[in-house]
N, CA, C and O atoms as a printed pandas DataFrame, in Angstrom:
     atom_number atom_name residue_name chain_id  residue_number  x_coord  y_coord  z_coord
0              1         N          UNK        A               1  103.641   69.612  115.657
1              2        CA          UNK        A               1  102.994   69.050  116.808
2              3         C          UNK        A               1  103.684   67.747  117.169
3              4         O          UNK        A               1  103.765   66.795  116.394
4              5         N          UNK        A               2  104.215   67.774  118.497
5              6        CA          UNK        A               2  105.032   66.699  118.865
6              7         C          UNK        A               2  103.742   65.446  118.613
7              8         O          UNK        A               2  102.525   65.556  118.760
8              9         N          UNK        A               3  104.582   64.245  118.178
9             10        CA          UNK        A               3  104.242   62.791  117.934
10            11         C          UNK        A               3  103.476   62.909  117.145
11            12         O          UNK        A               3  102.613   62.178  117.632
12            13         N          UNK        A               4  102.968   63.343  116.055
13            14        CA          UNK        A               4  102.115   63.359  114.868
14            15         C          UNK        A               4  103.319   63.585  113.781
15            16         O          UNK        A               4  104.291   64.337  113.708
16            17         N          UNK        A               5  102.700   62.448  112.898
17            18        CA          UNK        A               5  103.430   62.368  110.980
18            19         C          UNK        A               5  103.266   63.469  110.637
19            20         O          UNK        A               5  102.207   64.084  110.512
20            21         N          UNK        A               6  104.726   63.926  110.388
21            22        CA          UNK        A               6  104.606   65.384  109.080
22            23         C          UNK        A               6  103.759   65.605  108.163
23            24         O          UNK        A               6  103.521   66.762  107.816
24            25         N          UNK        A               7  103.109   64.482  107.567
25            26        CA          UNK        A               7  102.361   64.564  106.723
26            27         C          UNK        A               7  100.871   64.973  106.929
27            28         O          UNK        A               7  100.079   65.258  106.031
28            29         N          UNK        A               8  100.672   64.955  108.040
29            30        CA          UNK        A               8   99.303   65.448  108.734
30            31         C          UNK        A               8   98.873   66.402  109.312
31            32         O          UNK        A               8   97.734   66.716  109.660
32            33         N          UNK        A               9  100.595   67.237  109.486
33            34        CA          UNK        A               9  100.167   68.252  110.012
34            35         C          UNK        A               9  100.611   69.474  108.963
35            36         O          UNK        A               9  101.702   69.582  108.404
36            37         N          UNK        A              10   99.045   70.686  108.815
37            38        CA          UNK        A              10   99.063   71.647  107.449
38            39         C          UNK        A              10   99.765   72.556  107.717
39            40         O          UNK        A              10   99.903   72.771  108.921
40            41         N          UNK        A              11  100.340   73.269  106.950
41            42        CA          UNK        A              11  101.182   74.622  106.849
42            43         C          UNK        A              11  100.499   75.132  107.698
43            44         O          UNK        A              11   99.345   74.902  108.060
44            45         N          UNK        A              12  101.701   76.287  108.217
45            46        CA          UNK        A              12  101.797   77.092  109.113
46            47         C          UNK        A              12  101.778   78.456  108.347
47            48         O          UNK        A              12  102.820   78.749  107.760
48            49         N          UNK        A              13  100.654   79.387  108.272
49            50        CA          UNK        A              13  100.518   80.884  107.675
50            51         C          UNK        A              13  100.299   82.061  108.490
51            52         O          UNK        A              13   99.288   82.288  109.154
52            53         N          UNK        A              14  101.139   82.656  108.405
53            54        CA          UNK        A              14  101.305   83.988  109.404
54            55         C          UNK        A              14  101.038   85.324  109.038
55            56         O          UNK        A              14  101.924   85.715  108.278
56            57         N          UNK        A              15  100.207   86.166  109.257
57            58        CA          UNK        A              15   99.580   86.876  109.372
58            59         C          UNK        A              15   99.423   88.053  110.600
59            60         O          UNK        A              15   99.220   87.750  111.776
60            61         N          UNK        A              16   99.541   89.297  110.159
61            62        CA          UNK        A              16   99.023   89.991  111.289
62            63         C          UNK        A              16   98.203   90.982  110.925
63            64         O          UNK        A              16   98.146   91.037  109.697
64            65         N          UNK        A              17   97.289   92.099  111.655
65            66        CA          UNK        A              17   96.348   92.801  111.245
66            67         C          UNK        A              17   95.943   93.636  112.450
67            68         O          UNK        A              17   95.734   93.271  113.607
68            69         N          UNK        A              18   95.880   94.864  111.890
69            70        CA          UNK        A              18   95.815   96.072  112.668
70            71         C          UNK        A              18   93.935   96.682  112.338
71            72         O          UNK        A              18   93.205   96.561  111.354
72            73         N          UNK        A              19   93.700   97.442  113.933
73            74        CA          UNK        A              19   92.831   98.169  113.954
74            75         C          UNK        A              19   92.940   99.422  113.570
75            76         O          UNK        A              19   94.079   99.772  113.261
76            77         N          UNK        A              20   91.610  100.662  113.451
77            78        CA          UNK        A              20   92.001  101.670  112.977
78            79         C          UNK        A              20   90.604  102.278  113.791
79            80         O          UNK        A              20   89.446  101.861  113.784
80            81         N          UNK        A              21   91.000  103.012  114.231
81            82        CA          UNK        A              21   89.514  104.484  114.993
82            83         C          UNK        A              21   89.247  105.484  114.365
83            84         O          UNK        A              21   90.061  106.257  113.861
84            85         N          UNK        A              22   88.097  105.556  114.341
85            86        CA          UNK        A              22   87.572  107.199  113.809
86            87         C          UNK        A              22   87.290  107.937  114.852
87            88         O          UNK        A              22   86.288  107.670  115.517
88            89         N          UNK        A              23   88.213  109.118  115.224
89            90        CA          UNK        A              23   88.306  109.844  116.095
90            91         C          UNK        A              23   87.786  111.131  116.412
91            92         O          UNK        A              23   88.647  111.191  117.290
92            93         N          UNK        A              24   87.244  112.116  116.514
93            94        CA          UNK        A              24   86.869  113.259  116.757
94            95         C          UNK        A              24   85.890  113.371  116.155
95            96         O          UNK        A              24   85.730  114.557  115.870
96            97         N          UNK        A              25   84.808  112.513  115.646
97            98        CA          UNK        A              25   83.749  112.415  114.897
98            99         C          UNK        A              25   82.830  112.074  115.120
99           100         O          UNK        A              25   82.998  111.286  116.051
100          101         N          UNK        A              26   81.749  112.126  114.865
101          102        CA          UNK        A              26   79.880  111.379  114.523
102          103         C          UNK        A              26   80.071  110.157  114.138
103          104         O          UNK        A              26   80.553  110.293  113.014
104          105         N          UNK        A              27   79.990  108.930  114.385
105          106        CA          UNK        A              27   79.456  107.562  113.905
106          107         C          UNK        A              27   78.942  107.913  112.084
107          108         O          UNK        A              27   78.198  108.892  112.124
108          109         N          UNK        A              28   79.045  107.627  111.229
109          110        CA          UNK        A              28   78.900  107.993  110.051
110          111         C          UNK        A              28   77.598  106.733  110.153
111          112         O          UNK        A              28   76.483  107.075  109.759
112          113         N          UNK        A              29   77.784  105.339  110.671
113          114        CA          UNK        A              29   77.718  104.225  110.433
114          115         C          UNK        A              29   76.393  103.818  112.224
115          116         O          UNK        A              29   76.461  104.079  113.425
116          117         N          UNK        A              30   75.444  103.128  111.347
117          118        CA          UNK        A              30   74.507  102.841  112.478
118          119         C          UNK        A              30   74.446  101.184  112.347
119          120         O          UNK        A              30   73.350  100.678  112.586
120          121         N          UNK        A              31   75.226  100.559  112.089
121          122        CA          UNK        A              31   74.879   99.413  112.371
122          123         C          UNK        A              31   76.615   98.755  111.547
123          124         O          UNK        A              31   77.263   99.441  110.757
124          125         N          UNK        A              32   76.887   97.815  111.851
125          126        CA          UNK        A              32   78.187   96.625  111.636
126          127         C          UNK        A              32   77.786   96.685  109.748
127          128         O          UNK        A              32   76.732   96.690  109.111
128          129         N          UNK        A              33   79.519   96.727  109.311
129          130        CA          UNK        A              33   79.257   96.604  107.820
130          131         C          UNK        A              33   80.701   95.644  107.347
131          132         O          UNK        A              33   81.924   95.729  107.455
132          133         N          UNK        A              34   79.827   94.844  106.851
133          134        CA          UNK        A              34   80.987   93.409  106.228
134          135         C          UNK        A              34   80.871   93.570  104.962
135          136         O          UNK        A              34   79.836   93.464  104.305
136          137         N          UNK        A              35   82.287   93.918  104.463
137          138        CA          UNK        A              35   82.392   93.782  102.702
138          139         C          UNK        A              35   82.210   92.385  101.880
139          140         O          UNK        A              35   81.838   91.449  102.587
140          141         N          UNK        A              36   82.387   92.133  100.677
141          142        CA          UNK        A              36   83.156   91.001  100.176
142          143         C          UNK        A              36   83.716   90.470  100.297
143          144         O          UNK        A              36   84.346   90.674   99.259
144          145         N          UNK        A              37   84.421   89.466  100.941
145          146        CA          UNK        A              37   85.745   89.198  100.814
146          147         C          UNK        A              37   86.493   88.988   99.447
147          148         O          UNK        A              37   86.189   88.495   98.361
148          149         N          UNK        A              38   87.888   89.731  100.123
149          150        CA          UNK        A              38   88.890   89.933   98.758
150          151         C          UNK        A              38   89.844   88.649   98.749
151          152         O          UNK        A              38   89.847   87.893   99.721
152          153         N          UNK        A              39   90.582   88.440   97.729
153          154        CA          UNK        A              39   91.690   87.380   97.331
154          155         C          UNK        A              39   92.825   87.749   98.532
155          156         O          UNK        A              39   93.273   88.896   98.548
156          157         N          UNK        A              40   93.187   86.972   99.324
157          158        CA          UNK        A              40   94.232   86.760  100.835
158          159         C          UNK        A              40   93.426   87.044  102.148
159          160         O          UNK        A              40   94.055   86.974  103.204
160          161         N          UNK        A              41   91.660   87.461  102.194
161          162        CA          UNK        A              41   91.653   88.154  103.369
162          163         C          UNK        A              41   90.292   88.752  103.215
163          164         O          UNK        A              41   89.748   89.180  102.197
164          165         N          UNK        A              42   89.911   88.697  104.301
165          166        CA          UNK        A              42   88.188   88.959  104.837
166          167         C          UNK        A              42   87.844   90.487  104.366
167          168         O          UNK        A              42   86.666   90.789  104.556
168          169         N          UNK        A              43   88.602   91.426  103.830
169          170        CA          UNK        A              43   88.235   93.010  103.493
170          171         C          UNK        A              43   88.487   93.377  105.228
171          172         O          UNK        A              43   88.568   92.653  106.220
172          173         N          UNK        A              44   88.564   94.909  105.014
173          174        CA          UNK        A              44   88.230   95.295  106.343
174          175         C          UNK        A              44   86.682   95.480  106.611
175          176         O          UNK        A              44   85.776   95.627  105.791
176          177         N          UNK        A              45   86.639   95.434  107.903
177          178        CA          UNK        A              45   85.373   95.439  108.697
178          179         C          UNK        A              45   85.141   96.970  109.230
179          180         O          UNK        A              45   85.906   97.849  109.628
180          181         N          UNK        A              46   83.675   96.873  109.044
181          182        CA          UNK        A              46   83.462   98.687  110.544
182          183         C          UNK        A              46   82.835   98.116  111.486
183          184         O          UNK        A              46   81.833   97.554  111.043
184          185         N          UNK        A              47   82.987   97.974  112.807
185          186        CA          UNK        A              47   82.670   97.788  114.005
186          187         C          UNK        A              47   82.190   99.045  115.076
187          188         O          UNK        A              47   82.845   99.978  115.540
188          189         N          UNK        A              48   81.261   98.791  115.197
189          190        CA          UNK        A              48   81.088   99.959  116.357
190          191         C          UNK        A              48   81.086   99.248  118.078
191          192         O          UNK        A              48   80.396   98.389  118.627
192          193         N          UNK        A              49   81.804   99.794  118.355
193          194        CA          UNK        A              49   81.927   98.979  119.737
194          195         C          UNK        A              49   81.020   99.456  120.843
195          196         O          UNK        A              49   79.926   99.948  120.563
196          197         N          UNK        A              50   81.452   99.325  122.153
197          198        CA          UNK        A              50   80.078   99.315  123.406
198          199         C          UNK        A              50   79.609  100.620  123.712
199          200         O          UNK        A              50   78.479  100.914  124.104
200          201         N          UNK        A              51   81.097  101.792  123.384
201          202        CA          UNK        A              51   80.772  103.157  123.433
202          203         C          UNK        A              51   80.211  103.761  122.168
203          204         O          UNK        A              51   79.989  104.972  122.186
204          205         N          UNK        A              52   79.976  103.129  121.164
205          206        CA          UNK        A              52   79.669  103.347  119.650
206          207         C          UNK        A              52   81.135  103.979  118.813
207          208         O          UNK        A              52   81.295  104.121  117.601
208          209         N          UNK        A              53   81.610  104.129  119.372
209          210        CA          UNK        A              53   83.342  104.339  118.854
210          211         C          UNK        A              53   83.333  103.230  117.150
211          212         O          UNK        A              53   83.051  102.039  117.024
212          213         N          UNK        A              54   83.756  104.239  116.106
213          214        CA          UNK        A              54   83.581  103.283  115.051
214          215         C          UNK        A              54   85.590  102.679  114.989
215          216         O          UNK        A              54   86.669  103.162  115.334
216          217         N          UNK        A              55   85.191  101.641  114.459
217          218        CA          UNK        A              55   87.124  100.790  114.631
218          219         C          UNK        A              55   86.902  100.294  113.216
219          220         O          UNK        A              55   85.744   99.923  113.022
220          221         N          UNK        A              56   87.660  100.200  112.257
221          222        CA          UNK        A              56   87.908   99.822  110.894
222          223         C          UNK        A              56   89.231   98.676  110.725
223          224         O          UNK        A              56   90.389   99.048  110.913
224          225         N          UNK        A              57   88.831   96.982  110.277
225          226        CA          UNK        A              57   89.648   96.569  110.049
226          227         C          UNK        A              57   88.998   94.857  110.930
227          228         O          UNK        A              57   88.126   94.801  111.798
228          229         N          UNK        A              58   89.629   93.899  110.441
229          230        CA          UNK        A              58   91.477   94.032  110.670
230          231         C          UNK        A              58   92.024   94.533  109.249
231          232         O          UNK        A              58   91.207   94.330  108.352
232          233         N          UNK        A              59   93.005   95.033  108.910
233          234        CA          UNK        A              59   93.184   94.612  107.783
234          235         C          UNK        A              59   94.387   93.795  107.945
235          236         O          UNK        A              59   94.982   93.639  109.012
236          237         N          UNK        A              60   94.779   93.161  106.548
237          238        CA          UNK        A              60   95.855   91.857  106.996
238          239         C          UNK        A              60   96.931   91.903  106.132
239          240         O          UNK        A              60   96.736   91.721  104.930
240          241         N          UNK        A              61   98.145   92.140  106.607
241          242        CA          UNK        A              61   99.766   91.507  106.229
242          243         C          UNK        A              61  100.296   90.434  106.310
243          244         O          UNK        A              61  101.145   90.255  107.184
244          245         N          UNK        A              62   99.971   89.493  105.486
245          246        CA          UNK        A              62  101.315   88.361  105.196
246          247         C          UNK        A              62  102.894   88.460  105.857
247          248         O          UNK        A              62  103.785   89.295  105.703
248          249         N          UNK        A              63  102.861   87.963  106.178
249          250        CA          UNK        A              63  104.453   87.476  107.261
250          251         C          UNK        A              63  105.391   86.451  106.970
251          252         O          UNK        A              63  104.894   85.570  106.268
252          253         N          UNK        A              64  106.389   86.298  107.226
253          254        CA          UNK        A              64  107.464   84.780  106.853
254          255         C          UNK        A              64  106.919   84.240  108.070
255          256         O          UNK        A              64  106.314   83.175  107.950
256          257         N          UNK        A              65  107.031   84.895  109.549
257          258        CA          UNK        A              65  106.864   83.785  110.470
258          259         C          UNK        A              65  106.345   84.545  111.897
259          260         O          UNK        A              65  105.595   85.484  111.630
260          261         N          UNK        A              66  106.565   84.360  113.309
261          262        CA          UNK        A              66  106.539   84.913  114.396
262          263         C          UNK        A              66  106.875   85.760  114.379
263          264         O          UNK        A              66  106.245   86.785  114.639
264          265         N          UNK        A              67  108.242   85.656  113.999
265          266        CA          UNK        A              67  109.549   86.480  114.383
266          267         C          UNK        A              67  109.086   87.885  113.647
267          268         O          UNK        A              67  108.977   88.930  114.288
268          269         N          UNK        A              68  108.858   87.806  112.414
269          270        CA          UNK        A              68  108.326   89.148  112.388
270          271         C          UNK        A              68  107.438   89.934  112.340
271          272         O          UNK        A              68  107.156   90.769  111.480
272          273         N          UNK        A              69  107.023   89.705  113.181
273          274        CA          UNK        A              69  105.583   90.976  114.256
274          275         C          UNK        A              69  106.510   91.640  115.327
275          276         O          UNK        A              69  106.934   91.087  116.342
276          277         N          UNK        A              70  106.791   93.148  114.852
277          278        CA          UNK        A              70  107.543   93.631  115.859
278          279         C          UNK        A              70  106.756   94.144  116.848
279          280         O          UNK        A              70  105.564   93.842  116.783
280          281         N          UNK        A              71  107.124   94.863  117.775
281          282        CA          UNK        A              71  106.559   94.586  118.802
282          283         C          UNK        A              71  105.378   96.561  118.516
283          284         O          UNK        A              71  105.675   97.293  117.572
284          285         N          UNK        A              72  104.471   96.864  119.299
285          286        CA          UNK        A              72  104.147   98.061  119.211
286          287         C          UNK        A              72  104.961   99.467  119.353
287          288         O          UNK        A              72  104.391  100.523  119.080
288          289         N          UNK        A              73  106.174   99.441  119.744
289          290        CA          UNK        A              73  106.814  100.109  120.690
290          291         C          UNK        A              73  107.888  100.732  119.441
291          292         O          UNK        A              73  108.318  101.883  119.359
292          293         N          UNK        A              74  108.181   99.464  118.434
293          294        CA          UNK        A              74  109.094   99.466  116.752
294          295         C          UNK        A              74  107.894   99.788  116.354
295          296         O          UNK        A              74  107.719  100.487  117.352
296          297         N          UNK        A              75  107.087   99.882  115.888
297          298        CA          UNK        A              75  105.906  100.550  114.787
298          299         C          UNK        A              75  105.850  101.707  114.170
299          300         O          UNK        A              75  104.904  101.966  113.427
């Protein structure tokens, strides 16, 4: 951060994290379910969204930096 002491400003940790759908199926799940959290990371999540569509996640990958989150298109 321009004009602020190095010393004040904290590491920079990069991270990315993907969704996941349950597709051709019944909702197994009637309501939002939050695990434990594990050592690096919140567990994945089940979300049911506005159509009740169930989505699983984020789950999370450690990164060196920006640069490598390729784009959807490399996946």
């Amino acid at each position: 951060m321009k004009g602020l002491p190095d010393g004040i400003i904290p590491a920079s940790h990069y991270a990315r994290g993907c969704y996941f759908t349950l597709s051709n199926t019944k909702s197994p799940f009637k309501h939002l379910i939050y695990p434990i959290p594990e050592v690096g990371g919140l567990g994945v999540h089940v979300t049911l969204d506005l159509n009740g569509q169930v989505k699983f996640g984020p789950d999370v990958e450690w990164i060196k930096g920006i640069d490598d989150i390729p784009s959807f298109l490399n996946m």
